[in-house]
ZASE-510515 format. One line per field, with one value per residue: residue number from 1; residue in one letter; x, y, z negated of N, C-alpha, C, CB in turn. Coordinates in nm, 3 decimals, padded with zeros to 5 digits. Atoms other than C-alpha are relative to their C-alpha. Glycine has a CB too. Layout:
ZASE-510515
num	[NUM;...]
residuo	[A;...]
nu	[X;...]
nv	[Y;...]
nw	[Z;...]
cau	[X;...]
cav	[Y;...]
caw	[Z;...]
cu	[X;...]
cv	[Y;...]
cw	[Z;...]
cbu	[X;...]
cbv	[Y;...]
cbw	[Z;...]
This chain:
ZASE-510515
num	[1;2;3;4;5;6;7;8;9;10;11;12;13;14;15;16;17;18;19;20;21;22;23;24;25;26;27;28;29;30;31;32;33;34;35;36;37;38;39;40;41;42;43;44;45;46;47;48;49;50;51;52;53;54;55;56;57;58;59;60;61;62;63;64;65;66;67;68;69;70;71;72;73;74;75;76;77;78;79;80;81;82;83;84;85;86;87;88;89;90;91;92;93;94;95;96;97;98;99;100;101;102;103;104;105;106;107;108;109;110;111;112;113;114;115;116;117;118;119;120;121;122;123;124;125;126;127;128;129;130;131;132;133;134;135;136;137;138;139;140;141;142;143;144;145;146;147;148;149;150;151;152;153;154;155;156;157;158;159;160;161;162;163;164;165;166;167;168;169;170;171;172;173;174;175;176;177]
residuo	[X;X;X;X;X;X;X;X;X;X;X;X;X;X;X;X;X;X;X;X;X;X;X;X;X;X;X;X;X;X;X;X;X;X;X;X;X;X;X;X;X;X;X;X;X;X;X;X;X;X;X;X;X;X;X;X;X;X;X;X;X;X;X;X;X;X;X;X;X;X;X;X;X;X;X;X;X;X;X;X;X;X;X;X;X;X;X;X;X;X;X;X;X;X;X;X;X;X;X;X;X;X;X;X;X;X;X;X;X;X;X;X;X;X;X;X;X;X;X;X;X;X;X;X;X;X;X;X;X;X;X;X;X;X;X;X;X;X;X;X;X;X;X;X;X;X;X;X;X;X;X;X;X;X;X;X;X;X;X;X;X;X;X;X;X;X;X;X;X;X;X;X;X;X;X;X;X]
nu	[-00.071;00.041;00.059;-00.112;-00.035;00.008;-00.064;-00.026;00.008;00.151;00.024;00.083;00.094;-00.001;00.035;00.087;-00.051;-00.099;00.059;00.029;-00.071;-00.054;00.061;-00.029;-00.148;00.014;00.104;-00.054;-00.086;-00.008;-00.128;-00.068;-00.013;00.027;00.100;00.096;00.145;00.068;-00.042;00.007;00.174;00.080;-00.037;00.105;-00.012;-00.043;-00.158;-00.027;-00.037;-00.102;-00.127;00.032;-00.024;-00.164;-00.089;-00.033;-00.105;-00.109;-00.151;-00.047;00.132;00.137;00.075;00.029;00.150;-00.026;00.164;00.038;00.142;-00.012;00.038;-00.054;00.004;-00.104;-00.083;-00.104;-00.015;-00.086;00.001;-00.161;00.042;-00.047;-00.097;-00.098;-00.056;00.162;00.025;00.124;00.065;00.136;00.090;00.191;00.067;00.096;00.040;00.070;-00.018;-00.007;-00.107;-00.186;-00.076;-00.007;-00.101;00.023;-00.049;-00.180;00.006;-00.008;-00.186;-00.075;00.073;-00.022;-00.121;-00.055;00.020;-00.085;-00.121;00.021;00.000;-00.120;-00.041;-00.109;00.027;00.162;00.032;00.125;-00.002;00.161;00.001;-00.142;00.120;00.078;-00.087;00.017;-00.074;-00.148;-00.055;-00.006;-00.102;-00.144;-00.018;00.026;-00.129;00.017;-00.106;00.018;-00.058;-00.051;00.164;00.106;00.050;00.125;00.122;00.133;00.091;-00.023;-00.092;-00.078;-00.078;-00.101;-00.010;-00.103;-00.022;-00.065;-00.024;-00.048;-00.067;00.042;-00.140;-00.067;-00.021;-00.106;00.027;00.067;00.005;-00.127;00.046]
nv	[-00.097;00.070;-00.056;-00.065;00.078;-00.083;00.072;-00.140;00.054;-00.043;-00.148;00.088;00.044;00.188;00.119;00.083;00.048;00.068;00.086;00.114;00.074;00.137;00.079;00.078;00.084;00.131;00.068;00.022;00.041;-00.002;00.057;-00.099;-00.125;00.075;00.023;00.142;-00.100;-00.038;-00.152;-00.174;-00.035;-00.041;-00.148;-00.070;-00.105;-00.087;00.055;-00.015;-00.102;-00.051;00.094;-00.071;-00.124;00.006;00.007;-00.098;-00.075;00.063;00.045;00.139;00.148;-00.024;00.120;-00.016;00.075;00.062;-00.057;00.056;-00.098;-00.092;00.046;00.058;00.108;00.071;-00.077;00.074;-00.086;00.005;-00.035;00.020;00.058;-00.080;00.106;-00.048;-00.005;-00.002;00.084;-00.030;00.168;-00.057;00.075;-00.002;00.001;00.067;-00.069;00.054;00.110;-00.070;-00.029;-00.019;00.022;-00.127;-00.075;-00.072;00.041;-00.043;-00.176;-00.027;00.059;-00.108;-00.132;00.011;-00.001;-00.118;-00.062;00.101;-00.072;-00.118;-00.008;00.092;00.120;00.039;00.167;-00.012;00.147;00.056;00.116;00.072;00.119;00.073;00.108;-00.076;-00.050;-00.087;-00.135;00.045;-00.057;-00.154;-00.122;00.044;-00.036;-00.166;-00.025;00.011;00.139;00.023;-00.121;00.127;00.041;00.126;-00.032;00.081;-00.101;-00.086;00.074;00.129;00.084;00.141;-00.016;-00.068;-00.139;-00.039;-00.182;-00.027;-00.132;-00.090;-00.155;-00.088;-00.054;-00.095;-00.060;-00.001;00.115;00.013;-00.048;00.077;00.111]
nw	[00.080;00.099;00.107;00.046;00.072;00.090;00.203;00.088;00.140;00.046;00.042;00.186;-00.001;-00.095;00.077;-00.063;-00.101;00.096;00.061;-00.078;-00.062;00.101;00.002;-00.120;-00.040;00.113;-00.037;-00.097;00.024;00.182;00.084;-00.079;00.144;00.124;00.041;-00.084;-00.055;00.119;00.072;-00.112;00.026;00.153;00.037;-00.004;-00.099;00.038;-00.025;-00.150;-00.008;00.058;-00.019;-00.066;00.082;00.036;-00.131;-00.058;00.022;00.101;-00.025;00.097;-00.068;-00.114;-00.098;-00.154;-00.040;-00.175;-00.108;-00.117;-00.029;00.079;00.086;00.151;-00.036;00.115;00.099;00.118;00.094;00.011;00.077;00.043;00.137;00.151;00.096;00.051;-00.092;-00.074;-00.108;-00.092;-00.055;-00.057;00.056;00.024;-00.127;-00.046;-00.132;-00.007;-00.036;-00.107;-00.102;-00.022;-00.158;-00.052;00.072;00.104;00.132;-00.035;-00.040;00.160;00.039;-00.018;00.081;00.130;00.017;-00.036;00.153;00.108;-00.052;00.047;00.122;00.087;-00.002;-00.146;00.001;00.073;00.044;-00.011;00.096;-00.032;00.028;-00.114;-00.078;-00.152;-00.078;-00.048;00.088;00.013;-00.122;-00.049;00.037;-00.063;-00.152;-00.008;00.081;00.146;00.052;00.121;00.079;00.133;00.084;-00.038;00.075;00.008;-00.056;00.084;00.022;-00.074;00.070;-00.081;-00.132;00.025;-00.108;-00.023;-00.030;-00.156;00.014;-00.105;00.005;-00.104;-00.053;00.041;-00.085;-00.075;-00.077;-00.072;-00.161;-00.071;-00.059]
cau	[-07.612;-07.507;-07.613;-07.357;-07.246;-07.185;-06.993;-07.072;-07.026;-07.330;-07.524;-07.687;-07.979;-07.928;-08.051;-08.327;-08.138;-07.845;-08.091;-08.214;-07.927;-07.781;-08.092;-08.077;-07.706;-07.761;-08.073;-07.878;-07.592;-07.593;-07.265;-07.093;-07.115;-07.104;-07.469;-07.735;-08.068;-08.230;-08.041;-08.083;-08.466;-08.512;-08.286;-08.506;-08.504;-08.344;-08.003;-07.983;-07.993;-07.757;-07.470;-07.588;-07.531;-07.190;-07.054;-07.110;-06.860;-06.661;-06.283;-06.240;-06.566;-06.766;-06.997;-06.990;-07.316;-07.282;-07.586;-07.649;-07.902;-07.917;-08.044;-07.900;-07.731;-07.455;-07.216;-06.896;-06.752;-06.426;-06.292;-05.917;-05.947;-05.880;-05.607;-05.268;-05.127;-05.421;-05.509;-05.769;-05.973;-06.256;-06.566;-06.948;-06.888;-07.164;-07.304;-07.648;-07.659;-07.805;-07.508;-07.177;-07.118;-07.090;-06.758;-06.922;-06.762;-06.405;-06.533;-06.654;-06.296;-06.147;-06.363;-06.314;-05.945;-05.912;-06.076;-05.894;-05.535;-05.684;-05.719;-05.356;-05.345;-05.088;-05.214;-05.566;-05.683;-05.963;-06.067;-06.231;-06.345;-06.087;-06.415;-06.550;-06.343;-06.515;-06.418;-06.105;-06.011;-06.191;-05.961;-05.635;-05.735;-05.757;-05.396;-05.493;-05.221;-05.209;-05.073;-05.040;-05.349;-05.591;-05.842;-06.184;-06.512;-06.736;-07.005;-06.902;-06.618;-06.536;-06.449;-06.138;-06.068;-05.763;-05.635;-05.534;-05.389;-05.305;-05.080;-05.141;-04.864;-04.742;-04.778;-04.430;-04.485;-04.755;-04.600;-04.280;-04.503]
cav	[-07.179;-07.303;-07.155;-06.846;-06.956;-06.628;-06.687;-06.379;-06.359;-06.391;-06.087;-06.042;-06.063;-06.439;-06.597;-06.768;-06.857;-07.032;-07.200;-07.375;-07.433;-07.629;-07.807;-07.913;-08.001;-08.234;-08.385;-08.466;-08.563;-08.623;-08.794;-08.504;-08.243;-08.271;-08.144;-08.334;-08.236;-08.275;-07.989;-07.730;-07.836;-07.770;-07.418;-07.186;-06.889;-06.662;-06.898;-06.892;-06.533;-06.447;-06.694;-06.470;-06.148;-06.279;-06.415;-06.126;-05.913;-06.142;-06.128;-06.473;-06.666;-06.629;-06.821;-06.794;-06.915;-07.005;-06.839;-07.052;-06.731;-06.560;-06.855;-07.000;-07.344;-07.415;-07.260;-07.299;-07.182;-07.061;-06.936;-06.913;-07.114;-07.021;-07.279;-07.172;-07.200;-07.044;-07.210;-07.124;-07.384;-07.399;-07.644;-07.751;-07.754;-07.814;-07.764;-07.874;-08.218;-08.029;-07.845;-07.965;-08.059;-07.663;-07.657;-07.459;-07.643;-07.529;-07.145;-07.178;-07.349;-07.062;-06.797;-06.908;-06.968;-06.593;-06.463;-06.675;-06.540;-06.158;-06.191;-06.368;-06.709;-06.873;-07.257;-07.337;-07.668;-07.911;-08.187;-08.480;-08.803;-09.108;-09.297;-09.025;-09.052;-08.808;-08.510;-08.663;-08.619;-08.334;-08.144;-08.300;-08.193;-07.808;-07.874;-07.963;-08.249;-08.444;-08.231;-08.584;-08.546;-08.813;-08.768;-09.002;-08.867;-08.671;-08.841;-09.194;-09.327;-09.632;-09.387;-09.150;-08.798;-08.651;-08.293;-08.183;-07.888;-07.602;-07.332;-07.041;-06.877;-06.546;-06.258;-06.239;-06.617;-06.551;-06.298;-06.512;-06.768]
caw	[05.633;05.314;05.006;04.819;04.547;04.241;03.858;03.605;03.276;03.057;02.947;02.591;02.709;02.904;02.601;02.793;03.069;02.816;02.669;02.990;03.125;02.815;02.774;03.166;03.117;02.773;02.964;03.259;03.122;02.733;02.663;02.807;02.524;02.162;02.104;02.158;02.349;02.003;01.843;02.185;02.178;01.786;01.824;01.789;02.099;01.899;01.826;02.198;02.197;01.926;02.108;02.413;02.228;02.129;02.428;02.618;02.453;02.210;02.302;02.159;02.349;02.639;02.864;03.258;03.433;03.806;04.077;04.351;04.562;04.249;04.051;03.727;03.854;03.587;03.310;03.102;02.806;02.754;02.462;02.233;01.910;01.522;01.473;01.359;01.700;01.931;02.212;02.528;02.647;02.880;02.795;02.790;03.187;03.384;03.729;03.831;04.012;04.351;04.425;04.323;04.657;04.674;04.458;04.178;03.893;04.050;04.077;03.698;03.560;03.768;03.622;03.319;03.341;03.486;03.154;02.928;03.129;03.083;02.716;02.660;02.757;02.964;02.906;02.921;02.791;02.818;02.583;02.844;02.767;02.922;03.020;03.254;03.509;03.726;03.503;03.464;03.871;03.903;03.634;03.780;04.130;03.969;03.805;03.500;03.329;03.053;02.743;02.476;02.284;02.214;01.977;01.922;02.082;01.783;01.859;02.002;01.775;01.998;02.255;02.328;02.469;02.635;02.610;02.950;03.004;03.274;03.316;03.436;03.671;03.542;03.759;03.877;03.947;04.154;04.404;04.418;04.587]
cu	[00.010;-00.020;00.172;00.003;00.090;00.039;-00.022;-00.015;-00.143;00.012;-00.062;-00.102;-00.089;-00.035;-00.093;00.053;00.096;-00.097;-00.062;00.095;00.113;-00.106;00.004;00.131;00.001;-00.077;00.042;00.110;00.057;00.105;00.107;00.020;00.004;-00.118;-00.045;-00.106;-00.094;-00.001;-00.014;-00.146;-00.040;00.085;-00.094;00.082;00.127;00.194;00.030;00.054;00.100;00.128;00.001;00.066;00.123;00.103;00.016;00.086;00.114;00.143;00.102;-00.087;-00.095;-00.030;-00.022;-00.127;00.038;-00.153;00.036;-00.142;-00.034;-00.052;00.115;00.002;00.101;00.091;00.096;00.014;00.148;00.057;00.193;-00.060;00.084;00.099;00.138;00.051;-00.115;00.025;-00.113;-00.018;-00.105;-00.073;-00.084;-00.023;-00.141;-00.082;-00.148;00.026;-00.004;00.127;00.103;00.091;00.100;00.184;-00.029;00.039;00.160;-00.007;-00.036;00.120;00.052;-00.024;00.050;00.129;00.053;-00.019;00.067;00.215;-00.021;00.009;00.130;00.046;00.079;00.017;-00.144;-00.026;-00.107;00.006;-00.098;00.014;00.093;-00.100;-00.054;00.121;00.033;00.021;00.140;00.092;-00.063;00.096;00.124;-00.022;00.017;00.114;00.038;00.128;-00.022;00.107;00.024;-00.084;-00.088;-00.076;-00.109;-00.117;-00.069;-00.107;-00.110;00.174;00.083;00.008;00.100;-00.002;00.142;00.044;00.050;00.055;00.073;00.070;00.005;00.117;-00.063;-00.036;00.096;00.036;-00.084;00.049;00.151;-00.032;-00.004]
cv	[-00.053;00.102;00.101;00.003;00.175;-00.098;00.171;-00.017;00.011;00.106;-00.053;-00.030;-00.129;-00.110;-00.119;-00.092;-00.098;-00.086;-00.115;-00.073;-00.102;-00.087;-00.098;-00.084;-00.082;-00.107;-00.104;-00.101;00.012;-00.030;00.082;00.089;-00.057;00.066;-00.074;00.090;00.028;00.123;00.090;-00.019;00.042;00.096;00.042;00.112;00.116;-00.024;00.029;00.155;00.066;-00.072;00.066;00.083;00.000;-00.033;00.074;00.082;-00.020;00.027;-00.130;-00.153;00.076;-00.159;00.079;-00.053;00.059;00.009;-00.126;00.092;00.047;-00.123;-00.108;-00.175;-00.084;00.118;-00.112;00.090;00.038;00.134;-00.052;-00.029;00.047;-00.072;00.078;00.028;00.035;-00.060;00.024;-00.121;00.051;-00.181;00.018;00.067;-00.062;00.080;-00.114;-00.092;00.028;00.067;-00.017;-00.076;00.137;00.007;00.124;-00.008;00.059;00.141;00.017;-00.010;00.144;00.124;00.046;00.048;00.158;00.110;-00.029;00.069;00.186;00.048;-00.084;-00.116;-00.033;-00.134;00.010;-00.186;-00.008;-00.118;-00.068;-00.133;-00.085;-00.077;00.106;00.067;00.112;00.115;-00.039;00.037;00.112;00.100;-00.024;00.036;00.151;00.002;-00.050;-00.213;-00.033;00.041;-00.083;00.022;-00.105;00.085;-00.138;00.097;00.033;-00.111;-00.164;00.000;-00.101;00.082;00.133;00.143;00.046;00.142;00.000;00.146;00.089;00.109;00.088;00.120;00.182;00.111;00.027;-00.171;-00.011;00.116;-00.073;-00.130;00.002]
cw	[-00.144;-00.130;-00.127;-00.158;-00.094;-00.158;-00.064;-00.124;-00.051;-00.046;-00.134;00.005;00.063;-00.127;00.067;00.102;-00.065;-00.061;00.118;00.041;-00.101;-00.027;00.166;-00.017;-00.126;00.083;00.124;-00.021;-00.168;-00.064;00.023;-00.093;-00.160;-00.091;00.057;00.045;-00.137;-00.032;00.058;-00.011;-00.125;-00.020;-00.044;00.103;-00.042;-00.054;00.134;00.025;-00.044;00.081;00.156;00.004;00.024;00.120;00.121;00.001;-00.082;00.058;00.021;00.094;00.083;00.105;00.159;00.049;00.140;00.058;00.130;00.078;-00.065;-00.094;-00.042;00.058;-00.078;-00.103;-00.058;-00.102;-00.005;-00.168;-00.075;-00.154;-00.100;-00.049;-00.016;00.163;00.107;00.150;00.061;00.062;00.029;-00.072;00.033;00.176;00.019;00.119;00.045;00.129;00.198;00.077;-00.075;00.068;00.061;-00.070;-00.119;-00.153;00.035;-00.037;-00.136;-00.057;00.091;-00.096;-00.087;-00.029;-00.006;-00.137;-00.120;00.023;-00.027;-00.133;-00.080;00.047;00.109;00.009;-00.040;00.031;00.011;-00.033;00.133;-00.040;00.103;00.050;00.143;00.082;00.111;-00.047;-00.035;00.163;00.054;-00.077;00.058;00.092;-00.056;-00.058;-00.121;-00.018;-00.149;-00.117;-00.098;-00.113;-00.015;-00.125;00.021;00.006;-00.169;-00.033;00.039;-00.061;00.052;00.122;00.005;00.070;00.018;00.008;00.124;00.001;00.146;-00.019;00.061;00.047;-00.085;00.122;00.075;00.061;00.147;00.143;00.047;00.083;00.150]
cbu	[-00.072;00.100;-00.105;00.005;00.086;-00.153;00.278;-00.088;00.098;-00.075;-00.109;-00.028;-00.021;00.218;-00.071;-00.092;00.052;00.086;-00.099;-00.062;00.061;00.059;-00.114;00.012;00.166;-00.100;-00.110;00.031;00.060;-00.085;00.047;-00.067;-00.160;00.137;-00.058;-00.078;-00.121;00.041;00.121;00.076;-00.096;-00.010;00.043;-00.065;-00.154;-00.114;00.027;-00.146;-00.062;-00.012;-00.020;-00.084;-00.036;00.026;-00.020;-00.054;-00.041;-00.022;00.044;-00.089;-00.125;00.058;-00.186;00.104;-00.180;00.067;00.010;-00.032;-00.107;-00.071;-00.126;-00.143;00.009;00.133;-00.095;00.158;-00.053;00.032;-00.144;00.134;00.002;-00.112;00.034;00.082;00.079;-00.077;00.001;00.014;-00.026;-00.001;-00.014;-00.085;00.083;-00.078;00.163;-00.090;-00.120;-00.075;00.003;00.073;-00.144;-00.149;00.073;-00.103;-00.022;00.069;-00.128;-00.078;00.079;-00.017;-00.114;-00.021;00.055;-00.076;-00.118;-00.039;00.012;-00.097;-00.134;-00.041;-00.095;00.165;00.102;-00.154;00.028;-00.056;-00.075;-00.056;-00.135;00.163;-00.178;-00.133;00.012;-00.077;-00.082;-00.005;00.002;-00.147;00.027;00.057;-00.144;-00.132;00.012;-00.258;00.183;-00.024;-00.086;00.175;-00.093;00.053;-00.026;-00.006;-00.142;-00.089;-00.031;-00.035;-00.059;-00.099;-00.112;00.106;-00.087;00.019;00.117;-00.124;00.093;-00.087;00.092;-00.136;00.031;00.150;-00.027;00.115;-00.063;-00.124;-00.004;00.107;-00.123]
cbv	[00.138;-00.114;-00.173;00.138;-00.157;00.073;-00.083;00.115;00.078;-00.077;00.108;00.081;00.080;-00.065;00.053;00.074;00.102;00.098;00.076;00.025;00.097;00.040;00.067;00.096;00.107;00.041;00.101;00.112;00.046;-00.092;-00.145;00.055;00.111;-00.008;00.070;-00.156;-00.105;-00.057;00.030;00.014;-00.124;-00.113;00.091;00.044;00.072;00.033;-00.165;-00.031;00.037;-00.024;-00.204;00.022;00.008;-00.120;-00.092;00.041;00.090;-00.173;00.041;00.027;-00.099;00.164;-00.054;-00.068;00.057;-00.205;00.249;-00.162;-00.028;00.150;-00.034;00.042;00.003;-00.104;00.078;-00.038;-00.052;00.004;-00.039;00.165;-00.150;00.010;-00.170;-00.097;-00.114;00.185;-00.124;00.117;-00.146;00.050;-00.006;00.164;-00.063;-00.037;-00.002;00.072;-00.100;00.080;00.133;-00.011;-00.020;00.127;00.057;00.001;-00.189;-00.014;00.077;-00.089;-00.222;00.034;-00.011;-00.125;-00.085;00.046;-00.022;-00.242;-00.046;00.023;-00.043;-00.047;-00.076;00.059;-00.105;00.148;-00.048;00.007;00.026;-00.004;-00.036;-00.106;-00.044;00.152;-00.073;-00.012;00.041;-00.194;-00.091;00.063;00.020;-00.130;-00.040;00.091;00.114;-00.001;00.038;-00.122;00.136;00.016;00.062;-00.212;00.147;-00.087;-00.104;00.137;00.081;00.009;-00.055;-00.176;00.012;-00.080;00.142;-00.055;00.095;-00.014;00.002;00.041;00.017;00.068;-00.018;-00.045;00.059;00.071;-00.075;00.007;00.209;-00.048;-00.025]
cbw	[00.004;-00.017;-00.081;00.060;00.087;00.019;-00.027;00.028;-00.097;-00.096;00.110;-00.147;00.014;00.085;-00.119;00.054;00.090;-00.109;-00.090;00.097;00.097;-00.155;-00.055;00.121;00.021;-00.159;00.033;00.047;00.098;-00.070;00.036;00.119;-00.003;-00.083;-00.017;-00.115;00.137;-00.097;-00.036;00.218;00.018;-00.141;00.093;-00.155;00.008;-00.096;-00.021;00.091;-00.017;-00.157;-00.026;-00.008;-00.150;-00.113;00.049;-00.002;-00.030;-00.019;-00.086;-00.219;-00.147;00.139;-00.080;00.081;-00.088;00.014;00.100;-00.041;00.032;00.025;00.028;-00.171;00.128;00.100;-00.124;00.049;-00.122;00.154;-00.043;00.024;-00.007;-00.125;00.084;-00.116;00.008;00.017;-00.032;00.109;-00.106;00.238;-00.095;-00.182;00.086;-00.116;00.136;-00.021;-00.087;-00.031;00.069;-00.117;00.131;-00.068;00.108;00.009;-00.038;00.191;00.133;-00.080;00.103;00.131;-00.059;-00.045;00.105;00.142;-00.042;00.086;00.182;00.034;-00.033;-00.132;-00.010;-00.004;-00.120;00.118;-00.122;00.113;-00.193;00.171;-00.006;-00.068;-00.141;-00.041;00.032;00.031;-00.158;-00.038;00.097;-00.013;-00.154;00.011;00.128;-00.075;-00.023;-00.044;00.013;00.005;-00.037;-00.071;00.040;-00.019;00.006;-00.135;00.140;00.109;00.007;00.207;-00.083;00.024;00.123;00.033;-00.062;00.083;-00.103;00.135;-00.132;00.065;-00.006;-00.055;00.243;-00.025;-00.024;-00.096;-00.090;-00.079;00.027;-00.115;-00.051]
């Protein structure tokens, strides 16, 4: 039987849980985000909590976290940015190494996407590096295309990132299907 697989948004009081599961997903995979494990180990509990707090009911930013049997096995973020032209974008995937055989990084990116489409959006973007190619064909298998962005990684200079981007059908798209 394989293991059921749950996405809910965080609560305010998932500070603890947000805090492991970004320290697991830096630790795991460090070149992947643009903190470092440094900065989530020298939070203090209570950053965790407030970013908790907020992403529970923000409008603007929330965090999903992915159950595998009711336990805490990954999260994203998704959120619509302050730039002149706003823009939703998911981010700071991450699914623990155990199961994402399960497809739990697809059911987050959906999640996400579905929250991001509720609150407005009708293109949702994702900054990934052009070196990791494995996040590179996993967003192209979920739709995701390249949108003509480049940028230079944050915190690796000699390396590049690509905006990608998805669109998300319309409701009268979706029953003309």
């Amino acid at each position: 039987m394989s293991p059921s697989l749950t996405v809910r948004r965080i609560t305010a009081d998932q500070g603890a849980v947000f805090r492991e599961l970004r320290t697991a997903s830096l630790r795991e995979a460090p070149y992947a985000f643009g903190a470092t494990l440094e900065d989530a180990l020298s939070a203090d509990a209570a950053s965790f909590n407030a970013t908790a707090a907020d992403h529970a009911v923000s409008l603007s930013v929330s965090t999903f976290i992915l159950y595998t049997e009711g336990h805490p096995a990954g999260l994203i973020e998704a959120h619509v940015d302050d730039a002149e032209v706003r823009r939703a974008f998911v981010c700071e995937l991450w699914v623990a190494p155990a199961v994402r055989h399960l497809r739990g990084g697809e059911l987050l990116v959906d999640t996400a996407s579905n929250w991001l489409a509720s609150v407005g959006a009708t293109e949702i973007y994702a900054w990934v590096a052009d070196a990791n190619r494995t996040a590179m064909r996993f967003y192209e298998a979920l739709g995701f295309g390249p949108a003509g962005e480049h940028r230079r990684v944050e915190r690796a200079a000699d390396q590049v990132e690509s905006l990608l981007v998805r669109h998300v059908p319309t409701t009268s798209q979706v029953f003309q299907q």
